[in-house]
C-alpha positions as CSV (number, residue, x, y, z in Angstrom):
1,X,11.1,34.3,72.6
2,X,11.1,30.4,73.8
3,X,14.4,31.0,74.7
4,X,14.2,33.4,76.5
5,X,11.6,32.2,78.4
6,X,13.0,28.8,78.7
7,X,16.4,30.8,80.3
8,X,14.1,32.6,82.4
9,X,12.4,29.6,83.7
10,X,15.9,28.3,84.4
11,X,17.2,30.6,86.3
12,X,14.1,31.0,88.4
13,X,14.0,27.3,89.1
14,X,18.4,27.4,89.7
15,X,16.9,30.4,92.5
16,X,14.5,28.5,94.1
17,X,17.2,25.2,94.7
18,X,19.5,27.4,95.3
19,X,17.3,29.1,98.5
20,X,16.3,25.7,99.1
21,X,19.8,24.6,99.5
22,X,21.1,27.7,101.5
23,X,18.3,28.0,104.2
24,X,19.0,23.8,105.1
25,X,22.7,25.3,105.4
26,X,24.3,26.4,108.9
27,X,27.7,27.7,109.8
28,X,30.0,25.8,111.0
29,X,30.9,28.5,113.6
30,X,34.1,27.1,114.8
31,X,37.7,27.3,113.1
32,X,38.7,23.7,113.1
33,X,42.0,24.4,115.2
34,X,39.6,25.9,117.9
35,X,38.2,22.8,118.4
36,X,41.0,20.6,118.2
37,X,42.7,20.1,121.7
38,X,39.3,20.5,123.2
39,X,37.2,17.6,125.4
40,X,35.8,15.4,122.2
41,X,32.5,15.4,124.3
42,X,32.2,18.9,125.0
43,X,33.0,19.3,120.8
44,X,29.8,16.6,119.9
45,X,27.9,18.9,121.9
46,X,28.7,22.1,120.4
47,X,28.3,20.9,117.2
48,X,24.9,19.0,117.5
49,X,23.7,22.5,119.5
50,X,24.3,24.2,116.1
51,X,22.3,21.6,114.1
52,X,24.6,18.9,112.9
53,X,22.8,15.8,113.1
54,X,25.9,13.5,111.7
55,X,28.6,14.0,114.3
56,X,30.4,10.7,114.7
57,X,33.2,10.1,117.1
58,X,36.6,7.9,116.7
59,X,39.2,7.4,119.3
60,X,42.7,7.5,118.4
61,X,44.8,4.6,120.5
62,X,48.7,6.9,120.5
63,X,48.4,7.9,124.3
64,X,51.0,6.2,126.4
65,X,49.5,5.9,130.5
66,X,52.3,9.1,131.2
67,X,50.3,10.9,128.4
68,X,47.0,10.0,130.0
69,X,46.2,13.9,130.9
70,X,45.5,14.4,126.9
71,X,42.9,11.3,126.9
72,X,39.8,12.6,125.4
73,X,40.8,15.5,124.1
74,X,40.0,16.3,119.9
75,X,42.8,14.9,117.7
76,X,41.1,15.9,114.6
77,X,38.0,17.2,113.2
78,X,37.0,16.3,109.2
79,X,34.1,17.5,107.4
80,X,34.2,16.3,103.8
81,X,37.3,14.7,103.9
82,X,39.1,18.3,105.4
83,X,40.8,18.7,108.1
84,X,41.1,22.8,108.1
85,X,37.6,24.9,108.2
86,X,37.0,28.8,109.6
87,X,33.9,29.2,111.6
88,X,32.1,30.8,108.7
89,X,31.7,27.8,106.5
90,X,28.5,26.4,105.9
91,X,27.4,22.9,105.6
92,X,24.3,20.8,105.4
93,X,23.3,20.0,108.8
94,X,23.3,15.9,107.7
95,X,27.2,16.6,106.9
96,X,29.1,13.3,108.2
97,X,31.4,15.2,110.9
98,X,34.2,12.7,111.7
99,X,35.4,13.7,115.4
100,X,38.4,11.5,116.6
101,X,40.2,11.7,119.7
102,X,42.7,10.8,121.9
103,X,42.7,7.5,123.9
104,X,45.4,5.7,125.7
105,X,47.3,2.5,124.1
106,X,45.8,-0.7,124.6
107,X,48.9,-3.2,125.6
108,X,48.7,-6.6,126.1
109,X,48.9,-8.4,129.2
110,X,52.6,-10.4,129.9
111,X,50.8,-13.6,130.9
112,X,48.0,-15.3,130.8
113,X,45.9,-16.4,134.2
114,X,47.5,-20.1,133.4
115,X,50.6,-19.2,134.0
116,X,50.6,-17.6,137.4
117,X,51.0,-21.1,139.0
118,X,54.0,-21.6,141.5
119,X,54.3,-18.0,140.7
120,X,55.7,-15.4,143.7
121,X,53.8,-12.2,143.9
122,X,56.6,-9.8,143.3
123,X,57.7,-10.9,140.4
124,X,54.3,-11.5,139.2
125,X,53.5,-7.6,139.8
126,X,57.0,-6.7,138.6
127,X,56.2,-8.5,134.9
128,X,52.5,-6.5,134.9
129,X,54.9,-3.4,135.8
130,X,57.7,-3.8,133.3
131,X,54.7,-4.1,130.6
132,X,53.3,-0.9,131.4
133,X,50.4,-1.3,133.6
134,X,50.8,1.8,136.0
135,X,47.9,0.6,138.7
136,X,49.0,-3.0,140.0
137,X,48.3,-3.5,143.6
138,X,49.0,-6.9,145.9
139,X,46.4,-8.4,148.5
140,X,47.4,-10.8,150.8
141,X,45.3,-14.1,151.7
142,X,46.2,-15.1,155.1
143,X,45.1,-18.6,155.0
144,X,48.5,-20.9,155.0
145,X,48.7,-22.7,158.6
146,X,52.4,-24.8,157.2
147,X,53.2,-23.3,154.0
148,X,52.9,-27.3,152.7
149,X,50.2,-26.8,149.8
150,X,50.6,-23.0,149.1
151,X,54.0,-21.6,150.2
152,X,53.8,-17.7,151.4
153,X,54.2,-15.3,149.0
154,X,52.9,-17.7,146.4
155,X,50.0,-16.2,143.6
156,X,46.4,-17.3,144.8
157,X,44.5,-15.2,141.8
158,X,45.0,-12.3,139.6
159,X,42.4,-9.8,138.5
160,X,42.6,-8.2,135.3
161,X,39.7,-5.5,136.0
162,X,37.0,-7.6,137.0
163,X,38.2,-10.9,135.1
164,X,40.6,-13.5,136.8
165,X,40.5,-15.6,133.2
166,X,43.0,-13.5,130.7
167,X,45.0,-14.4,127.7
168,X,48.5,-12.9,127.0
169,X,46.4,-11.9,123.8
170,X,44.1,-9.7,125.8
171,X,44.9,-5.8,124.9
172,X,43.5,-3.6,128.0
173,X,44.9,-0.4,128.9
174,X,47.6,0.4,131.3
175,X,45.6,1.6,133.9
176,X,43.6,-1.0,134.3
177,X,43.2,-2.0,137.7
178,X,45.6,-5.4,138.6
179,X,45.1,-7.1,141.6
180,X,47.4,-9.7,142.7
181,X,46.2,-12.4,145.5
182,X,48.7,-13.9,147.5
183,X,48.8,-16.2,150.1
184,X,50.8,-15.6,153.6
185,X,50.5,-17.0,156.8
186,X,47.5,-16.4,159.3
């Protein structure tokens, strides 16, 4: 008779977890290849509205600047250390969902912002070219009266982004705005 109530007892308690466990699970509610090729953003979203309260995000540096169209979309989606789910899988809602996406290469920069003395402007943009920066643009400086100090066409400044101090160790992306100074007669 202890037994019996003792197996009893059990199973009731095994019940009760196991309702306890079940009503703090939620679908999924997406097949993993759904999601993948999708906006990484739009994904997070979809997921916290269904009650996932763990969704982390990890970009995924492959994209070359010509691939620059498939930048943000999902690359991958892993719950539990899987890759493959249908939509009606349940998991805790505190589940770590590891979203990672596509992002364009960082590539570093062919010279550093000491090295663009005595430096002409065309070849300075053809070197930020040839490395793969796809949004390099020239300014002129009209400020040479004889051409004695500065000669025309000579670099004044470049701008990596914002920054006119750079390393050739910098990594930035190719699209990265490049502005080259020059100066050129009034």
């Amino acid at each position: 008779l202890i037994w019996k109530i003792r197996a009893v007892t059990v199973l009731v308690l095994a019940a009760f977890i196991a309702a306890i466990y079940i009503s703090r699970c939620i679908p999924i509610g997406y097949d993993s290849m759904n999601l993948v090729g999708q906006n990484y953003q739009s994904v997070v979203h979809q997921l916290e509205e269904r009650g996932f309260t763990d969704v982390r995000t990890y970009p995924a540096e492959e994209l070359e600047a010509s691939e620059a169209g498939k930048e943000n979309t999902v690359k991958s989606i892993e719950i539990k250390g899987k890759k493959k789910f249908l939509s009606d899988k349940h998991y805790l809602k505190g589940t770590k969902i590891k979203v990672t996406y596509f992002t364009l290469k960082k590539i570093n920069l062919p010279i550093s912002s000491k090295d663009i003395d005595d430096m002409n402007y065309v070849d300075t943009m053809e070197l930020f070219q040839k490395a793969g920066f796809v949004n390099v643009s020239v300014e002129p400086v009209h400020d040479l009266k004889t051409g004695w100090i500065n000669y025309d066409g000579e670099v004044d400044e470049v701008y990596v982004g914002s920054e006119k101090k750079f390393s050739k160790k910098d990594k930035v992306r190719p699209d990265t705005v490049i502005v080259i100074k020059y100066h050129t007669f009034k």
